[in-house]
C-alpha positions, 0 to 999 in steps of 0.5 A, a space after each residue: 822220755 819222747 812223748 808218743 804225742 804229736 804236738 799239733 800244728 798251729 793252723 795258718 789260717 782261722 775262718 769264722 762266721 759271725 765270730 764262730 769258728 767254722 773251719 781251719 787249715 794248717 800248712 801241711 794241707 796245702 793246697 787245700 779246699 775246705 767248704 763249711 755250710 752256715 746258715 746266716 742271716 742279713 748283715 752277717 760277716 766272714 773273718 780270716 785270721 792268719 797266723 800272726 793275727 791279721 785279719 780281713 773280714 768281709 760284710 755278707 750284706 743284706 744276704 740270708 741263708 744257708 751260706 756254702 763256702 769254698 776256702 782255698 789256700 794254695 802253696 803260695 799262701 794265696 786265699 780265695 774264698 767264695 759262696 753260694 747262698 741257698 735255703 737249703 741246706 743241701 747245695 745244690 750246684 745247678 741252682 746257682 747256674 740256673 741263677 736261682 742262687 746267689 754267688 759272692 766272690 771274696 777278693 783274695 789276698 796272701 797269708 802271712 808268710 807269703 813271699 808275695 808283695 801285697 802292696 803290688 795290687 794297690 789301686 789296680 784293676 779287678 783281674 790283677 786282683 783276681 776278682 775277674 777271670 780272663 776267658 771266664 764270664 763272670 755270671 751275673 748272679 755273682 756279686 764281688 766283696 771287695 777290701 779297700 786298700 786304705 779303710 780296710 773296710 769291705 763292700 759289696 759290688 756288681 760288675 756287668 760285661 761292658 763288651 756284651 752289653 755293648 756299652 760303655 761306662 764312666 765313674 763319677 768324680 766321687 766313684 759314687 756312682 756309674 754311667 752307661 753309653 752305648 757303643 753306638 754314641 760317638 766317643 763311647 769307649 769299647 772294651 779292650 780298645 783305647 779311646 780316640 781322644 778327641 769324640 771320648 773328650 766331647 762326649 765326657 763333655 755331653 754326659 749330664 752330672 752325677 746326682 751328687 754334682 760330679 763329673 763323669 770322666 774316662 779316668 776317674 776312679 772306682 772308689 771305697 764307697 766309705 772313705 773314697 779312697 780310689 780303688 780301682 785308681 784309673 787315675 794312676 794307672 791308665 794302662 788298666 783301664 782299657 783291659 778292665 771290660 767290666 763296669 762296676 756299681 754298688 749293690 743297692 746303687 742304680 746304674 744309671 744310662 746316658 741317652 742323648 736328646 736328639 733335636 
């Protein structure tokens, strides 16, 4: 005898908040936007489980509120998810434009199942991993949670617009911490543009020590700031690095600037 039951679909995807389930999507959905609001105190976290169990969880940091969430899972398995943190409960869209509200941007990756190699991302920069939009500013009351390719751990960051800051930037040797130099010091590299090498060597050579004793240099990547692992690996792929008009910094960390002695 044929039950008159369906039997109900395995969701691929399990989003929790602080370990409690607040939505789930199944394969049928597809494309799907789904947007629980959770109120959260500081250091909560948010974990999506895919259907063979993999998970990615993303500390939310020092954070606290009422958290509205966007889950989006396209046909491609591919899922990004962000927020906007308020008191109240209501979202209120004009809040965050009127940067009254504050935005997190999850680094999205690819369920299980996908017929997209994960392992192409590694190491490269903040538009190839979709964290960063071209044509589209990033507003500064938007803050990216990033996943390191080796802890798997995540972090928090702040990027501002080297183009409209006009402003260069360089890492550290350790990628703890960030410089910035105007565009109008000799060698300071402009965005979207190749550096001439000579004035980009002599300043390199100018900038004083990181606080922690490093280097700044052109090439030096933006790391995983709890095992080092390069993330942003400029050493490795040099090409990013011109395109990658946004210089980045930990939330808590102070961005630091260069301003030559002038004798």
């Amino acid at each position: 005898m044929f039950s008159i039951f369906k039997k109900k679909e395995a969701p691929i995807l399990t989003v929790l908040v602080n370990g409690k389930e607040v939505c789930s999507i199944v394969k049928d959905e597809l494309p799907v936007e789904k947007k629980p609001t959770v109120k959260c105190d500081a250091r909560s976290t948010i974990e999506f489980i895919d259907s063979e169990g993999n998970k990615t969880t993303h500390d939310l940091g020092n954070n606290s509120g009422w958290f509205h969430f966007s889950v989006r899972v396209h046909p491609n398995l591919a899922c990004q998810a962000d927020c906007v943190i308020t008191d109240s409960k209501e979202f209120n869209e004009s809040a965050f434009k009127e940067g009254k509200a504050t935005g997190i941007r999850l680094q999205p990756f690819f369920l299980s199942g996908s017929s997209t190699d994960a392992s192409i991302f590694i190491g490269r920069g903040l538009f190839k991993r979709g964290l960063h939009f071209n044509g589209t500013v990033t507003p500064g009351n938007t803050v990216l949670s990033c996943v390191c390719d080796s802890c798997q751990k995540s972090f928090l960051i702040q990027s501002y617009h080297a183009g409209f800051s006009n402003s260069g930037y360089f890492y550290s040797g350790s990628g703890k911490y960030t410089i910035t130099v105007s565009d109008h010091i000799e060698g300071s590299p402009a965005a979207l543009s190749a550096p001439n090498k000579d004035p980009l060597s002599k300043l390199e050579g100018m900038l004083p020590e990181a606080p922690d004793g490093s280097a700044f240099s052109y090439l030096n990547p933006f790391r995983c700031p709890h095992c080092s692992a390069p993330y942003i690996d400029f050493e490795k792929y040099p090409e990013d690095r011109a395109g990658e008009y946004y210089g980045n910094y930990f939330v808590g960390s102070e961005l630091l600037s260069y301003e030559p002695v002038h004798g």
